[in-house]
C-alpha positions as CSV (number, residue, x, y, z in Angstrom):
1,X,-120.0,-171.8,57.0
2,X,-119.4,-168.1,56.6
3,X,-119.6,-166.7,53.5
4,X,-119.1,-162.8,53.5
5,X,-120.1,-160.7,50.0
6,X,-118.5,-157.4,49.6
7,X,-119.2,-154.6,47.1
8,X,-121.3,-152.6,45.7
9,X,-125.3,-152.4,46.3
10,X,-126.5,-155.5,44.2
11,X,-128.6,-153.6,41.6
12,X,-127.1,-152.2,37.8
13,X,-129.7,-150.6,35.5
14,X,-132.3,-151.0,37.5
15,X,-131.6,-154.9,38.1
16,X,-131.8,-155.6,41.9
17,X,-130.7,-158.7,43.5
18,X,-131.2,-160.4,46.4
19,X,-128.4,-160.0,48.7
20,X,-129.0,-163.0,51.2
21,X,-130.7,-165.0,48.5
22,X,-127.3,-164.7,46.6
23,X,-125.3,-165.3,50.2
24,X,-127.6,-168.2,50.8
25,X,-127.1,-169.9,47.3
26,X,-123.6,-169.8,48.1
27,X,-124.0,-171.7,51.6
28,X,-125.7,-174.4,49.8
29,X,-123.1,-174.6,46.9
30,X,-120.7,-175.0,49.0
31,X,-122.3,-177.9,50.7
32,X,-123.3,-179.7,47.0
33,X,-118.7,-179.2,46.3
34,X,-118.4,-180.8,49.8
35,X,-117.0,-177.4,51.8
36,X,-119.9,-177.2,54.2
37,X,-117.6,-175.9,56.6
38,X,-115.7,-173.8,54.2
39,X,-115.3,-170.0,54.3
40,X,-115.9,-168.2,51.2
41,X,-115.0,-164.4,50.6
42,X,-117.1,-163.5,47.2
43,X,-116.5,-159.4,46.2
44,X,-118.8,-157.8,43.8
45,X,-117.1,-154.9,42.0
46,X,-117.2,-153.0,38.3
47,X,-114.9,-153.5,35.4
48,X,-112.1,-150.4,36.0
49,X,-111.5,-152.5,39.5
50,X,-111.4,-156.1,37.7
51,X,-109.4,-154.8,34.7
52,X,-106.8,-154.1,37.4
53,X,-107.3,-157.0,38.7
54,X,-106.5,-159.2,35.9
55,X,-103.6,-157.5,34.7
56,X,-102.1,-157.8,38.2
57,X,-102.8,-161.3,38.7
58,X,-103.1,-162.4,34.9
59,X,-101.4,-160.4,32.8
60,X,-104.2,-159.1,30.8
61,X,-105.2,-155.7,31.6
62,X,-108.6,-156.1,30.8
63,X,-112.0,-157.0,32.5
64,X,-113.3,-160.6,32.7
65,X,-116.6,-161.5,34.5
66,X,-115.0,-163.9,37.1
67,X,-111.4,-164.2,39.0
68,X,-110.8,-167.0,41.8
69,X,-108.2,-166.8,44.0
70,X,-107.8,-170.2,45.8
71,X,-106.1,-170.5,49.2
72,X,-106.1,-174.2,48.2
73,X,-102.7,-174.2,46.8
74,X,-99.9,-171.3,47.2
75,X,-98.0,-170.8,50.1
76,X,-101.0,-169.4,52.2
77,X,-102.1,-173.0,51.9
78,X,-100.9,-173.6,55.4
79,X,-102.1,-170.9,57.1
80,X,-105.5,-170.2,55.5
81,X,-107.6,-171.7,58.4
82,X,-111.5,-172.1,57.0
83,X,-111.1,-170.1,54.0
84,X,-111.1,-171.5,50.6
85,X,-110.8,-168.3,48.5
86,X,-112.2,-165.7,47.1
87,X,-114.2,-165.4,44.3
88,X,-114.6,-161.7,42.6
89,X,-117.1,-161.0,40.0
90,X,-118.0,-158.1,37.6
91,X,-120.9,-156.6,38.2
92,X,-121.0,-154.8,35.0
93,X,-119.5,-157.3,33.0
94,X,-122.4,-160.3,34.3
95,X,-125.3,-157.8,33.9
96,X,-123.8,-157.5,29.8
97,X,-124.1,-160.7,29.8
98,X,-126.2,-161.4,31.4
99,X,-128.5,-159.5,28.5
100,X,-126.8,-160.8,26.0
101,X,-128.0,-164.3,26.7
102,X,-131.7,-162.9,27.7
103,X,-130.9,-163.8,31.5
104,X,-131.5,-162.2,34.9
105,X,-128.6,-160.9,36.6
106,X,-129.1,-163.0,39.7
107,X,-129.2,-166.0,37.2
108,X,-125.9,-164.4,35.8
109,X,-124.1,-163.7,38.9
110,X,-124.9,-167.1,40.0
111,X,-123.8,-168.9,37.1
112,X,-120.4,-166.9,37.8
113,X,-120.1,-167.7,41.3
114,X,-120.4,-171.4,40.7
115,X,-117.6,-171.4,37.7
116,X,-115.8,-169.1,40.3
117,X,-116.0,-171.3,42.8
118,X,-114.8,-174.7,40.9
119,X,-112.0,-172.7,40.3
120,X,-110.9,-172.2,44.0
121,X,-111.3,-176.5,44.4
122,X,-109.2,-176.8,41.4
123,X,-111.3,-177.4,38.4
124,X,-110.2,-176.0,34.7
125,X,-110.7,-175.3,31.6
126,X,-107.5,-175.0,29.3
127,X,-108.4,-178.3,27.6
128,X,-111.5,-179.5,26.0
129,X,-111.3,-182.4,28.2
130,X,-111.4,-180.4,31.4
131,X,-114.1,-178.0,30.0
132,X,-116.1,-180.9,29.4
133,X,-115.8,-181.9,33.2
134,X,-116.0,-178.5,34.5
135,X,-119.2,-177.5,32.6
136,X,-121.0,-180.9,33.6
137,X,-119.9,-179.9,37.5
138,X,-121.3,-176.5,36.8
139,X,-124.7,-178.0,35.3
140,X,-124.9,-180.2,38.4
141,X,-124.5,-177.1,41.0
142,X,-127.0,-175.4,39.2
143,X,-129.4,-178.5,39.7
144,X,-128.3,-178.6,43.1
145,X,-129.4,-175.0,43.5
146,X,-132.9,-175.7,42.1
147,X,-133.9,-179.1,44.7
């Protein structure tokens, strides 16, 4: 199951993380979602680059800490092979909060990639209903992560 990070060195204000930690933490949360032979492409990149981003893809020309773009669903459904999706995060944007919520920014970026990653399976969170079930599936990943 190849998962391939992109982006910048894995470090902001002094913050480092551990690049095949992070790469191996995906492996296995791809496993707990039942994707074990899945592809992932995750891309780590600052806010300028995801403002553009999610005014492209969104509408709202403004940073966000997360975008998924699922190969689930769409017309490159057919042809997508192993790949489920990316998963882009903000750097800058996790390590702020990241702080805010007196975390690490591994912890951060980790929490991110798993809410990232439901997203690409199909999980969401315009209802209170399905924020319920999303956040429970995110509290179980992150038990997953800690066996």
């Amino acid at each position: 199951m190849p998962v391939s990070l992109s982006g910048p060195p894995l470090g902001l204000r002094g913050s480092r993380v551990d690049a095949k930690q992070f790469v191996a933490r995906a492996r296995k949360l791809l496993a707990a979602i039942g994707h074990r032979r899945s592809e992932l492409s995750i891309a780590l990149i600052g806010d300028a680059e995801m403002a553009e981003l999610n005014g492209t893809w969104r509408g709202k020309p403004r940073t966000t800490d997360v975008l998924s773009f699922s190969l689930l669903e769409g017309e490159a459904q057919e042809r997508r092979g192993a790949l489920l999706g990316d998963v882009v995060i903000s750097v800058e944007t996790a390590a702020a909060q990241a702080a805010a919520r007196h975390r690490g920014l591994d912890e951060e970026l980790t929490r991110l990639l798993i809410h990232g990653l439901l997203h690409l399976i199909g999980y969401d969170h315009e209802s209170d209903a399905e924020a319920r079930v999303m956040e429970a599936e995110q509290r179980r990943l992150l038990r997953e992560l800690s066996r």
